[in-house]
ZAKE-217186 format. One record per residue (C-alpha): residue in three letters; residue number from 1; x negated, y, z. Coordinates in Angstrom, 1 decimal. Each point is the difference from the previous one (the first is absolute). Last residue first. Layout:
<rs>
+------+-----+--------+--------+--------+
: rest :  nr :   east :  north :     up :
+------+-----+--------+--------+--------+
:  ALA : NUM :      X :      Y :      Z :
...
+------+-----+--------+--------+--------+
</rs>
This chain:
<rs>
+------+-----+--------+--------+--------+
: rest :  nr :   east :  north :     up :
+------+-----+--------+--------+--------+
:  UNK : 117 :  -14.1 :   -3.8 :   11.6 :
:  UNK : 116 :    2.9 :    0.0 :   -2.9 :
:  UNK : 115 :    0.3 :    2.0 :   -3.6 :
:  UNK : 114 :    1.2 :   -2.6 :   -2.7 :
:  UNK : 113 :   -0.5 :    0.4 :   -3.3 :
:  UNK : 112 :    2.1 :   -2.8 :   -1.9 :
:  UNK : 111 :   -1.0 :    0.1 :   -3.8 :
:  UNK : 110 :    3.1 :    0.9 :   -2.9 :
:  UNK : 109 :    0.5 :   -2.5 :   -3.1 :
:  UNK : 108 :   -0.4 :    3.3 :   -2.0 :
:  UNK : 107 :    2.3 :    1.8 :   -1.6 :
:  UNK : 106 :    1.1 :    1.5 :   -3.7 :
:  UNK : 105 :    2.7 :    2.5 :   -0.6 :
:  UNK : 104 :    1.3 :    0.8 :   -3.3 :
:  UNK : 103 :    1.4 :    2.5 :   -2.3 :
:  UNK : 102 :   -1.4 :    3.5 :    0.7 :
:  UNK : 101 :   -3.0 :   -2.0 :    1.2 :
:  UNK : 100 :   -0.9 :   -1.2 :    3.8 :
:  UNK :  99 :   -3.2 :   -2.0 :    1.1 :
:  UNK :  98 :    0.4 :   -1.4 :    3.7 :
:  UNK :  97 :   -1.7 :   -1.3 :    2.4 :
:  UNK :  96 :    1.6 :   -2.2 :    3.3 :
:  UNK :  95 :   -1.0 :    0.6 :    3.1 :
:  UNK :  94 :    1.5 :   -2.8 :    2.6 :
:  UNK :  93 :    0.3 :    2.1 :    3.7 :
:  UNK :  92 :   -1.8 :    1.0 :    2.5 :
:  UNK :  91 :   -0.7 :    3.9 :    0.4 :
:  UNK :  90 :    2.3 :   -0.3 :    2.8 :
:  UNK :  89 :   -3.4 :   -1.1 :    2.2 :
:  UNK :  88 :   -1.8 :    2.8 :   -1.2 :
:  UNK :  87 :   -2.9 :    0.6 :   -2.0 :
:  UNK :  86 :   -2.7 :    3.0 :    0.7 :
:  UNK :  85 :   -0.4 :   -0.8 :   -4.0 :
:  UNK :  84 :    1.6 :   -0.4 :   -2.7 :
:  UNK :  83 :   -1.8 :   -1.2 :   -3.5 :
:  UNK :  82 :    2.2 :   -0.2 :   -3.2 :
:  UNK :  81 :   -1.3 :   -1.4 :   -3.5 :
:  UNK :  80 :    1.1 :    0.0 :   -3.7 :
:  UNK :  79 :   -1.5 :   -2.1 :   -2.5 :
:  UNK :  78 :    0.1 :    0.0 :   -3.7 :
:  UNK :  77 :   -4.0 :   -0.2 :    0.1 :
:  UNK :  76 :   -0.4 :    3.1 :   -2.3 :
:  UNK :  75 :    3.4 :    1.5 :    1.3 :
:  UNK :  74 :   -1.7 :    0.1 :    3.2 :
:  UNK :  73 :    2.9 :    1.4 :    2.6 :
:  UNK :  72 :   -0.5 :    1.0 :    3.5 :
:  UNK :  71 :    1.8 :    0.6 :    3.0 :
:  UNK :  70 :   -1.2 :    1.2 :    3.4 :
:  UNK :  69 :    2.1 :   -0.6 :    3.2 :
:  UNK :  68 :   -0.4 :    1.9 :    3.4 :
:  UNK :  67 :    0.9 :    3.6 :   -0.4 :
:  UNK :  66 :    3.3 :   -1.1 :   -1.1 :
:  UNK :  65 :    1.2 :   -3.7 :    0.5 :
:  UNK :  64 :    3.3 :    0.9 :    2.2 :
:  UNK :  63 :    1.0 :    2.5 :   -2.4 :
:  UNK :  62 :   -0.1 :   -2.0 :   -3.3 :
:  UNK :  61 :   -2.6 :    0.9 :   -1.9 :
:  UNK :  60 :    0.1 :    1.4 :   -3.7 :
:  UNK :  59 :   -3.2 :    0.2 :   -2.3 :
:  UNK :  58 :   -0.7 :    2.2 :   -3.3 :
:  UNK :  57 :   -2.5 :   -2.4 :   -2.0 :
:  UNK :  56 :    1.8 :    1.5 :   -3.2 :
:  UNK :  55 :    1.1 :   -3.5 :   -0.6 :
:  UNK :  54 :    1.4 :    0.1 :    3.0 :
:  UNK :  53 :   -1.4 :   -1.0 :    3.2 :
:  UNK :  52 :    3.3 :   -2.1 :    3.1 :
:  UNK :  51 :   -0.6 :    0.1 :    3.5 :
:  UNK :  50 :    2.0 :   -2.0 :    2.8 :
:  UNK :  49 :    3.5 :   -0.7 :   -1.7 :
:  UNK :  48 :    2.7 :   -1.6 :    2.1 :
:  UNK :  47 :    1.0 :   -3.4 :   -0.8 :
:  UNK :  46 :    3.2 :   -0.8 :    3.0 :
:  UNK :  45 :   -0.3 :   -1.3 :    3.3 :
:  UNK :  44 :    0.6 :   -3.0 :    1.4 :
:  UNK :  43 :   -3.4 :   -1.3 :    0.7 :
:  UNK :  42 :   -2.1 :    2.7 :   -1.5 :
:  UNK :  41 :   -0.4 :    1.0 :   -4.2 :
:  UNK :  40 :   -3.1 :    2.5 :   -1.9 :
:  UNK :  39 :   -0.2 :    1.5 :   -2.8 :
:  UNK :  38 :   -3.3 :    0.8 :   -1.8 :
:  UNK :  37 :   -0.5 :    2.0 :   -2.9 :
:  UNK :  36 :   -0.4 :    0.2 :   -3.9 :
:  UNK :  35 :    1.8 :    2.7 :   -1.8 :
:  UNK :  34 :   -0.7 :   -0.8 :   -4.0 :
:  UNK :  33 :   -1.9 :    1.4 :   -3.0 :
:  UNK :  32 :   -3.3 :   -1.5 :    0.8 :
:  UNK :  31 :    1.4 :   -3.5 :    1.0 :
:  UNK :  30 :    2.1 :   -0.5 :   -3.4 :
:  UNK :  29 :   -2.4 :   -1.9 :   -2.4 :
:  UNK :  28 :   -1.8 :   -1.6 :    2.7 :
:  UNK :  27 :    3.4 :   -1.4 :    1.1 :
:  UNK :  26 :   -0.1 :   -3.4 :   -1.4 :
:  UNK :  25 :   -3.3 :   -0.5 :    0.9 :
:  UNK :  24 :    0.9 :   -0.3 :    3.6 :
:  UNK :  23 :   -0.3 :    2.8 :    2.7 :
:  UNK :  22 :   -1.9 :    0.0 :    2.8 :
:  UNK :  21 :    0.8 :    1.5 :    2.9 :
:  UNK :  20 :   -2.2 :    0.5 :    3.2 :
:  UNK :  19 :    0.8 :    0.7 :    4.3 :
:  UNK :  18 :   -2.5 :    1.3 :    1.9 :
:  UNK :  17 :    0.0 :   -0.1 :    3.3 :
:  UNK :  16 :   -0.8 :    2.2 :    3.2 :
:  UNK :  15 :    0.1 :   -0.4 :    4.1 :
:  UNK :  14 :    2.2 :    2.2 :    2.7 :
:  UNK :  13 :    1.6 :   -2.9 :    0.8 :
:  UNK :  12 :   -1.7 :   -3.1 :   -1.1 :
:  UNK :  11 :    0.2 :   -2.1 :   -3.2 :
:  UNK :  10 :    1.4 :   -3.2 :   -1.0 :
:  UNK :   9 :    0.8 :   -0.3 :   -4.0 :
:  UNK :   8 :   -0.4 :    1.7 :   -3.7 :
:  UNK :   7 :   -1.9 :    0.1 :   -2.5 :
:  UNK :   6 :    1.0 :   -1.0 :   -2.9 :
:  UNK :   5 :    3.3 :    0.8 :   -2.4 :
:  UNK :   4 :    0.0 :   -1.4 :   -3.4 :
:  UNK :   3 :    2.2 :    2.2 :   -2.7 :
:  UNK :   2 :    2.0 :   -2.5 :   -2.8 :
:  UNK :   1 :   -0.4 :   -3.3 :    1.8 :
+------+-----+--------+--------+--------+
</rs>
């Protein structure tokens, strides 16, 4: 497993998690100069991006995630985490990492978060 999700499972509306990424060796050598971020897939419905830090640490967030969700990047570490909070039921879904060069896309085995009192 290239990038190894962790993290995830039950929590409660209106609750917080954080979600880590670590990558493997194989990818020290690229993790500083590549877009790492978090995408995330619900029961019939397609991959839709959730937040995504450049290697400038400039940070994207889909719509439905800003004001609540924090990214972060440790190119030291290779890791790359996302915390969301006041979480909301149709924040469940399978969130899968990612790490994307000019050539390649890498992903993670994706970690179930589910958001349920």
């Amino acid at each position: 497993v290239q990038l190894q999700a962790s993290g995830g499972g039950l929590a409660q509306p209106g609750g917080s998690l954080t979600l880590s990424c670590a990558a493997s060796e194989i990818l020290f050598r690229i993790f500083r100069l590549s877009a790492v971020g978090w995408y995330r897939q619900a029961p019939g419905k397609f991959r839709e991006l959730v937040a995504e830090i450049k290697p400038t640490f400039r940070t994207d967030y889909a719509d439905f995630v800003k004001g609540r969700a924090t990214i972060s990047r440790d190119n030291a570490e290779n890791t790359v985490s996302l915390h969301i909070n006041s979480l909301k039921p149709e924040d469940t879904a399978v969130y899968y990492c990612s790490l994307k060069t000019a050539r390649d896309d890498y992903w993670g085995q994706g970690t179930q978060v589910t958001v349920s009192s």
